[in-house]
C-alpha positions as CSV (number, residue, x, y, z in Angstrom):
1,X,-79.6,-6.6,34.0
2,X,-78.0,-8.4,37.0
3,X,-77.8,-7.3,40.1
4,X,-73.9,-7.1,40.3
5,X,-74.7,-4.7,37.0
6,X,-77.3,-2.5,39.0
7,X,-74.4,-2.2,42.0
8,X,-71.7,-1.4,39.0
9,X,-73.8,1.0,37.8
10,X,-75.5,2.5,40.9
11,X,-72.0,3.5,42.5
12,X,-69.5,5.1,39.5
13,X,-67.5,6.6,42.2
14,X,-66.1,3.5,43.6
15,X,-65.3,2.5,39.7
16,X,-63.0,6.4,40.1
17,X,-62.2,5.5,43.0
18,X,-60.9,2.5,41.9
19,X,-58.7,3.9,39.0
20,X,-57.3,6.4,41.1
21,X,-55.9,3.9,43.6
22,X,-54.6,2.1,40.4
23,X,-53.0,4.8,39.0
24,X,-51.4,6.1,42.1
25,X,-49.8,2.3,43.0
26,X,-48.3,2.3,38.9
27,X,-46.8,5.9,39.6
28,X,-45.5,4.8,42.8
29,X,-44.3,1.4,41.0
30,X,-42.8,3.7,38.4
31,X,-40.9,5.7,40.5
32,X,-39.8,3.1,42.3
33,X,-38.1,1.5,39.3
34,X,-36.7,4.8,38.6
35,X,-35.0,5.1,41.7
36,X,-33.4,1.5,41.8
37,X,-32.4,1.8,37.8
38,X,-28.7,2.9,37.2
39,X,-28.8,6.1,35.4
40,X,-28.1,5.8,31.9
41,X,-25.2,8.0,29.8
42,X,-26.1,9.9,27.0
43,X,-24.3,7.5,24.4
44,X,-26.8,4.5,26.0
45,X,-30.0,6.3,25.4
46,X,-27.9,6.8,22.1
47,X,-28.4,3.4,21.8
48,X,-31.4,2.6,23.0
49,X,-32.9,5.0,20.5
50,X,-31.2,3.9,17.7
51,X,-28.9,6.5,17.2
52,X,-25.9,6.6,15.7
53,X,-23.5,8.4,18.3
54,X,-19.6,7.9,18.9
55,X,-19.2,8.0,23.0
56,X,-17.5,11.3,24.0
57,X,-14.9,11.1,27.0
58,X,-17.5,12.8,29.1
59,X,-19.8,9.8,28.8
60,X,-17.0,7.4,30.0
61,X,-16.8,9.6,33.1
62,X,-20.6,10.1,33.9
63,X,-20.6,6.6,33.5
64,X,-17.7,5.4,36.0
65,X,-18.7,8.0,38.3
66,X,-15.3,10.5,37.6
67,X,-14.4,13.8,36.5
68,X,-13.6,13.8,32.9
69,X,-10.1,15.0,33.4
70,X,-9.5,11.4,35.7
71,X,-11.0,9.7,32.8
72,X,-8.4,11.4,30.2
73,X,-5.3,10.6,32.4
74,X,-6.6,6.8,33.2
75,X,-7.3,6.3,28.9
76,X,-4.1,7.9,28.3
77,X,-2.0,5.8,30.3
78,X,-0.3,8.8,31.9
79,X,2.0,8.0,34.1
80,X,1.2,10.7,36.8
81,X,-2.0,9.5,36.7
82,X,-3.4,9.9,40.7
83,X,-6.7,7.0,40.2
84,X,-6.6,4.3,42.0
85,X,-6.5,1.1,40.7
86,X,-9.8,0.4,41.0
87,X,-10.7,3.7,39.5
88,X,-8.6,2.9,36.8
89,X,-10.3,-0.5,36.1
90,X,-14.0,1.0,36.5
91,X,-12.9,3.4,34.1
92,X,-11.2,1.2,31.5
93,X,-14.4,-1.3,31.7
94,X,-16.8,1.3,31.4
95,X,-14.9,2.5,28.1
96,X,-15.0,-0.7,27.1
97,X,-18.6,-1.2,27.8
98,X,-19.4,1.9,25.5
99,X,-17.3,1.5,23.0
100,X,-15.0,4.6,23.0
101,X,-12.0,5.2,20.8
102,X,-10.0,8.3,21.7
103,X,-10.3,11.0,19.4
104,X,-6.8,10.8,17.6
105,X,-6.5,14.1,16.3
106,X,-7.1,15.6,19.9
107,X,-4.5,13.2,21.3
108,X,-2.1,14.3,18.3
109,X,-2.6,18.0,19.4
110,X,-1.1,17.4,23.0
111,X,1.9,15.3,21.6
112,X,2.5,17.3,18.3
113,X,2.2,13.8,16.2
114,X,-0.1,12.2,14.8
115,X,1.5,9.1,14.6
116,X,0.8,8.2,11.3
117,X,3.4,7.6,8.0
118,X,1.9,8.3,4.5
119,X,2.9,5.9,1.7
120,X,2.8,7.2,-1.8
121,X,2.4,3.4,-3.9
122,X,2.6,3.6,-8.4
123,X,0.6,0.2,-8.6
124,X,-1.4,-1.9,-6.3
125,X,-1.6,-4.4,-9.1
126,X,1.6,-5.0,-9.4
127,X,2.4,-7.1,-6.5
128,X,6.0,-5.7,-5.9
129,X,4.4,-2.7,-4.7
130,X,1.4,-4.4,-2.5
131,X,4.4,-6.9,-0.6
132,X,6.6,-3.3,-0.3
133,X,3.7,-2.0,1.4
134,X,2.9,-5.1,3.1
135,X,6.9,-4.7,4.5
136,X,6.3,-1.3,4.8
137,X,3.5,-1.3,7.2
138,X,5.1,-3.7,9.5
139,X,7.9,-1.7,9.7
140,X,5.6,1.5,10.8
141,X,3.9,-0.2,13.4
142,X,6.8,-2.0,15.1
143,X,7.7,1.5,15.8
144,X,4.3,2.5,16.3
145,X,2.6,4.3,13.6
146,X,0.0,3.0,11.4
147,X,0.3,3.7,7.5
148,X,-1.9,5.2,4.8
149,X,-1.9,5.0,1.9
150,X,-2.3,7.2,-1.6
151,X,-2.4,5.6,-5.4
152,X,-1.1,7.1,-8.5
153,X,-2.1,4.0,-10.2
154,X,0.6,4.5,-12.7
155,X,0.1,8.0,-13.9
156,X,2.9,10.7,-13.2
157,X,0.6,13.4,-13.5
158,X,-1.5,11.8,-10.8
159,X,1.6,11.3,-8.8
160,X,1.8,15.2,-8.4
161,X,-1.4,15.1,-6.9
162,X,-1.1,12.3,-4.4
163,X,1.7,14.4,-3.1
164,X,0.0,17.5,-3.0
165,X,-3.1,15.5,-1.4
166,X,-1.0,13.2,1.6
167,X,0.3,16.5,3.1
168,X,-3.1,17.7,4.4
169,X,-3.5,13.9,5.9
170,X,-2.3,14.4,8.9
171,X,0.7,12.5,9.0
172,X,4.1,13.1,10.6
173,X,6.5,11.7,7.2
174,X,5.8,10.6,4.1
175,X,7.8,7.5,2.1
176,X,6.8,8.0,-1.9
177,X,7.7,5.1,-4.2
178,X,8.2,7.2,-7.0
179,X,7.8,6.6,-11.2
180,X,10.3,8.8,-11.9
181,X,11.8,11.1,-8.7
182,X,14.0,13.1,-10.9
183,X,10.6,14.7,-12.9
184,X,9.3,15.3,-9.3
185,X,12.6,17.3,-8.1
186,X,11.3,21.0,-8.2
187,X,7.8,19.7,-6.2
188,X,9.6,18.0,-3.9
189,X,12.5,20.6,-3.3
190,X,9.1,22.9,-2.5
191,X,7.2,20.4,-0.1
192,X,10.4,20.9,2.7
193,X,8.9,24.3,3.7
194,X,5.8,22.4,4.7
195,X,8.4,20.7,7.8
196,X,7.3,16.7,6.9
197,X,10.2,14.5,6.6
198,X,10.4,12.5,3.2
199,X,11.8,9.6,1.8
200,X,11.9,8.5,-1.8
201,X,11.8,4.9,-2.5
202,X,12.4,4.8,-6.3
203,X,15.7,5.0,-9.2
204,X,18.3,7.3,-9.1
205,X,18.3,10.0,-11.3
206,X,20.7,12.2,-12.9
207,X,21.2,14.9,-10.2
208,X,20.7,14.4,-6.4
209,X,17.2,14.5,-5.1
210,X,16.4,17.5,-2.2
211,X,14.7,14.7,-0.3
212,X,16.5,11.5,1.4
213,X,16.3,8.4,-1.1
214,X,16.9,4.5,-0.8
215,X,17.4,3.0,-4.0
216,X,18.3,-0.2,-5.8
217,X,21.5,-0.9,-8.1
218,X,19.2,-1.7,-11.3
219,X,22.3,-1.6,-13.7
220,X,24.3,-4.0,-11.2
221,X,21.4,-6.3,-11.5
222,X,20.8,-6.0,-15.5
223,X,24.4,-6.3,-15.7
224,X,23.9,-9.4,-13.8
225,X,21.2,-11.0,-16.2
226,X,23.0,-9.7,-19.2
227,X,26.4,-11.9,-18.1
228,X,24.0,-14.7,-17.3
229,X,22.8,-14.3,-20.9
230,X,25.8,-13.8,-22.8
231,X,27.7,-16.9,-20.9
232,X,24.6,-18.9,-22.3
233,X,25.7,-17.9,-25.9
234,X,22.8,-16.0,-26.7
235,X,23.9,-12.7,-28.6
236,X,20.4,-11.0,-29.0
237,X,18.4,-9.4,-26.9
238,X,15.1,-7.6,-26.3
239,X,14.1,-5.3,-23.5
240,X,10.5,-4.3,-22.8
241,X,10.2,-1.3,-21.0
242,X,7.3,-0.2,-19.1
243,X,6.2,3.1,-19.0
244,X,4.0,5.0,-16.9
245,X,1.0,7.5,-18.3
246,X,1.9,10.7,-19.4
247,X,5.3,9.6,-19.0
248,X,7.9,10.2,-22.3
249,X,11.0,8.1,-21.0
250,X,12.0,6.4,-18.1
251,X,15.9,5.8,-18.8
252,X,15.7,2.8,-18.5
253,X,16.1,2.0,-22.3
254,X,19.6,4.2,-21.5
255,X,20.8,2.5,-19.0
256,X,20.1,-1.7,-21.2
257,X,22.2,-0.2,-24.2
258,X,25.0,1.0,-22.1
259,X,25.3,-2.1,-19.8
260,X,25.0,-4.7,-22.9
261,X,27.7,-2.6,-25.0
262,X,30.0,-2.5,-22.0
263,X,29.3,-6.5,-21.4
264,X,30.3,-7.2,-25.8
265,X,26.8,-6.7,-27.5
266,X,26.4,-5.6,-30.7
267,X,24.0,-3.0,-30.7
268,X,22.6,-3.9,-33.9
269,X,21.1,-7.2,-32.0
270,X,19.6,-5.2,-29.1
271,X,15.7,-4.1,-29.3
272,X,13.5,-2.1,-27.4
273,X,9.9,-2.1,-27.4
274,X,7.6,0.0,-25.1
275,X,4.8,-1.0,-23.2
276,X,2.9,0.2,-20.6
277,X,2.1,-1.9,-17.1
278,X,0.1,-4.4,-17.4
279,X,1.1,-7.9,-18.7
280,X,-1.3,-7.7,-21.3
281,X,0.5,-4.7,-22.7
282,X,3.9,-6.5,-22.4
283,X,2.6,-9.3,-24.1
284,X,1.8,-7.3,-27.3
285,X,5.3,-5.8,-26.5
286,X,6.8,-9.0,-26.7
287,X,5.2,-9.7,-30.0
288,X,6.5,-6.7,-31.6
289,X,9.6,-7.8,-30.4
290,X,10.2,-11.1,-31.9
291,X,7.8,-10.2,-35.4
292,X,9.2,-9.1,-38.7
293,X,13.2,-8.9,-37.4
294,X,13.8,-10.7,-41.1
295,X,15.6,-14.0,-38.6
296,X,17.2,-11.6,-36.3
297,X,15.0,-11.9,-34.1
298,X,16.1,-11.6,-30.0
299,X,17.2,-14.9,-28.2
300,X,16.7,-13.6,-24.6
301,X,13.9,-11.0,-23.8
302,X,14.1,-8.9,-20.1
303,X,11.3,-7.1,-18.8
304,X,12.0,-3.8,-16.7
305,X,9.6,-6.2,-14.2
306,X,8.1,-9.5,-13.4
307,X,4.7,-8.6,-15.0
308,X,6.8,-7.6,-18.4
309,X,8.4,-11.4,-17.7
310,X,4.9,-13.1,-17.6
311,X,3.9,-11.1,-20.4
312,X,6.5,-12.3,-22.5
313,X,6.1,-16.0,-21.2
314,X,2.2,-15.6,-22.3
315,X,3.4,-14.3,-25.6
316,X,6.0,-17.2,-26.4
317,X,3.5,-19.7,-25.5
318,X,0.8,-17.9,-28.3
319,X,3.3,-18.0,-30.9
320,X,4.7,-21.7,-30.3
321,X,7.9,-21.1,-28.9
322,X,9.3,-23.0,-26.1
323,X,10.8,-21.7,-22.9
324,X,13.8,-21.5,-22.4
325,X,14.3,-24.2,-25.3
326,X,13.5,-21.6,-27.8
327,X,14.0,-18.7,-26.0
328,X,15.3,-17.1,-22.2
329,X,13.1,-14.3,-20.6
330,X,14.2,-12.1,-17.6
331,X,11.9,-10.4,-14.9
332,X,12.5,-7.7,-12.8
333,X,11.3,-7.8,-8.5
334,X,11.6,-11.2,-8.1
335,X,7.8,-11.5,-6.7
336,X,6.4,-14.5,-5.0
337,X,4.7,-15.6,-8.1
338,X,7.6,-16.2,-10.1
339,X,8.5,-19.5,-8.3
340,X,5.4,-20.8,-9.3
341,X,5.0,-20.3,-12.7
342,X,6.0,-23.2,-15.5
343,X,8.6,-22.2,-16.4
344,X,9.3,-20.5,-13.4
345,X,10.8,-17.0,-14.3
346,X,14.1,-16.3,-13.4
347,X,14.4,-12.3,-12.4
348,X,16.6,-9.7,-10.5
349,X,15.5,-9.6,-7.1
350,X,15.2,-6.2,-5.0
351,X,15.8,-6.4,-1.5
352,X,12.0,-5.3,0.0
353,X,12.5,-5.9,3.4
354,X,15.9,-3.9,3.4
355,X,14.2,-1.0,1.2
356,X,11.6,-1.2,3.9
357,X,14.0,-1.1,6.9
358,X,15.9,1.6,5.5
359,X,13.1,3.9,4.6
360,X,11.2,3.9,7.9
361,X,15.2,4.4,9.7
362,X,16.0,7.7,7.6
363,X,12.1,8.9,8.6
364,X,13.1,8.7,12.3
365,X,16.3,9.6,12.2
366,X,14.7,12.9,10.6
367,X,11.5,13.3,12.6
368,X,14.0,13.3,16.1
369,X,16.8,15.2,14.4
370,X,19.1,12.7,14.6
371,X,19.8,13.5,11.1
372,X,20.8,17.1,10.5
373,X,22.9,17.3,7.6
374,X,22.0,17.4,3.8
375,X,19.8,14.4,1.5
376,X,20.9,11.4,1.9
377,X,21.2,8.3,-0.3
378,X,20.8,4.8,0.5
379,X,22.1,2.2,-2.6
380,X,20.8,-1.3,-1.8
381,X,21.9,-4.4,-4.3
382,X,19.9,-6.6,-6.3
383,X,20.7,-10.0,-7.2
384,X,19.5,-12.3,-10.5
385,X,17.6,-15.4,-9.1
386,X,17.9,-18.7,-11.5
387,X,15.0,-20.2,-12.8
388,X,13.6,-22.3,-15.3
389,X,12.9,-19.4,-17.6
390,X,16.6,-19.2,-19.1
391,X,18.5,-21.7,-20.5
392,X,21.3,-22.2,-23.4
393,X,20.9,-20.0,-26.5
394,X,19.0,-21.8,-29.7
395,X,21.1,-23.5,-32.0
396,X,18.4,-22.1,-34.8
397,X,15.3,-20.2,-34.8
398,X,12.5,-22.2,-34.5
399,X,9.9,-21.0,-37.2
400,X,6.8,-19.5,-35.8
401,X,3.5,-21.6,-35.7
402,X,1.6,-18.7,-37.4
403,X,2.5,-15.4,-38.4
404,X,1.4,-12.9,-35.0
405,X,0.9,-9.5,-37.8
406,X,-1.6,-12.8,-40.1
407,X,-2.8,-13.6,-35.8
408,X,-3.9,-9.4,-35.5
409,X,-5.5,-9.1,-38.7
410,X,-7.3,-12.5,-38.4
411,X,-6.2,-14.4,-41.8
412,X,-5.4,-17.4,-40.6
């Protein structure tokens, strides 16, 4: 053993000694540290732990150094707010820094609104309805709401529940683009004692709705099509209307008989097929339409809307006929894809942005009692946009390529 071993050894109390002196000067460093480190808020150690905590208002204000009702008036922008500007900038940095977000129901409590519209949409496939929204939602903001939205995805008995679910969603009014308002009139007659302003965006029906409406002239704009059609020299005509689930009859079917009698039709040469909404459905609409009618079959086909159109297009193209050589076809919305299609697909337009416009004015106009009197009803136009889909009525009826009932069952 060498002699610095024997010395080691020999004296164990300088060795103690030693690591007591250490100890001591790493407490001292350790409370040193402590005193020149900031304090940290609760939502930092949040952090630091890996926690998943939203900052409270109280943590702004521990960490700016106020009292928590300074930090509320300075994040609320009120305007007898007493901070100073450098107060208020500590405090909006700091909020910043931590990455609060006011509690919005709180803030909806001391202003009685919540700021918020509901939108009831049918079908965020269809992209009529996603462009209305879209419009819609614009529209909310620029007068500072945000939207939300509920999907019935087509189905009018889960249409009753989307109503019954967007009243407990906090909002302050609700705009529902209905299938079929008129079914909905005894439900929507109840929901007034609940105090949230409505609109309906959707078709007239055959008594007055409880609730404020903006609607579209669809027979203006069939009878629009139908002139078009007739001053073309075509004579027969199909109509494929779509129709929702659990839904019997839209009226629609009504309303094409009565404007192509009134316009000179024979209603012999006028057919109706159902489908539901999806373009594949129209397409085997279509076919129904222009199979087995013994060489009467239609000239011109409309769709109740633009998928129907494309529907029908697809369907022409499978059984060999030529648009609009052989045949015109009609849409209904006039959406963005129509321009682009080959043919493109000539269709009655609806006015989204007025529909839009009009349905956000009569929710304000309610919500600050501006409007104190009974429903009202807001009748916008629509207007038949030219394409390539419609042309000149056949001279004859082309055969078809292959028989489409031999096409189902696979024969040929």
């Amino acid at each position: 053993m060498s002699s610095h071993s024997k010395e080691y050894s020999a004296r164990p109390e300088i060795v103690l000694k030693f690591k007591e002196n250490i100890g001591l000067s790493n407490s001292r460093m350790s409370d040193s540290k402590k005193k020149l480190a900031p304090s940290k808020s609760r939502a930092e150690m949040a952090s630091d732990s890996l926690e998943i905590r939203r900052p409270k208002l109280a943590d702004v204000a521990q960490a700016a150094g106020v009292a928590i009702n300074t930090a509320s008036m300075v994040l609320n922008d009120r305007p007898n707010c007493w901070a100073s500007e450098a107060t208020r900038t500590r405090v909006l940095n700091e909020a910043k820094r931590l990455g609060y977000r006011p509690n919005r129901i709180a803030l909806a409590v001391k202003k009685q609104r919540f700021d918020t519209i509901g939108l009831i949409v049918p079908d965020l496939n269809n992209p009529f309805f996603m462009s209305l929204a879209d419009q819609l939602e614009i529209e909310s903001k620029a007068r500072g709401c945000d939207l939300i939205i509920e999907h019935s995805r087509v189905d009018l008995l889960r249409e009753i529940q989307c109503m019954e679910s967007i009243m407990d969603r906090q909002v302050d009014c609700i705009i529902a683009c209905l299938i079929d308002p008129s079914v909905h009139a005894k439900l929507l007659k109840s929901h007034l004692k609940y105090g949230i302003p409505m609109v309906v965006a959707g078709k007239r029906g055959p008594r007055p709705l409880p609730v404020d409406l903006v609607t579209v002239d669809f027979e203006g704009g069939l009878g629009q099509a139908l002139s078009h059609l007739r001053r073309a020299g075509h004579s027969r005509v199909g109509f494929i209307r779509a129709l929702a689930e659990n839904q019997a009859d839209n009226g629609r079917e009504e309303i094409f008989l009565k404007v192509a009698r009134n316009l000179g039709f024979d209603e012999k040469d006028l057919y109706v097929e159902p489908s539901d909404h999806t373009m594949a459905g129209a397409k085997e609409a279509f076919h129904r339409l222009i199979d087995n009618k013994k060489g009467k079959r239609p000239t011109a086909v409309i769709g109740l809307n633009d998928l129907c159109g494309i529907g029908a297009l697809r369907g022409a193209h499978d059984a060999g006929l030529q648009v609009p050589h052989d045949l015109s076809i009609v849409g209904v919305d006039n959406i963005a894809l129509c321009s682009l299609l080959n043919p493109s697909l000539t269709s009655i337009a609806q006015p989204i942005d007025e529909i839009s416009q009009h349905a956000v004015a009569m929710l304000f106009d309610r919500m600050e009692a501006k409007a104190k009197h009974g429903p009202r009803e807001k009748v916008l136009s629509s207007k038949l946009v030219l394409r390539e889909s419609t042309g000149p009525a056949p001279k004859y009826l082309k055969p078809l390529g292959v028989s489409l009932s031999e096409q189902a069952a696979g024969t040929k």
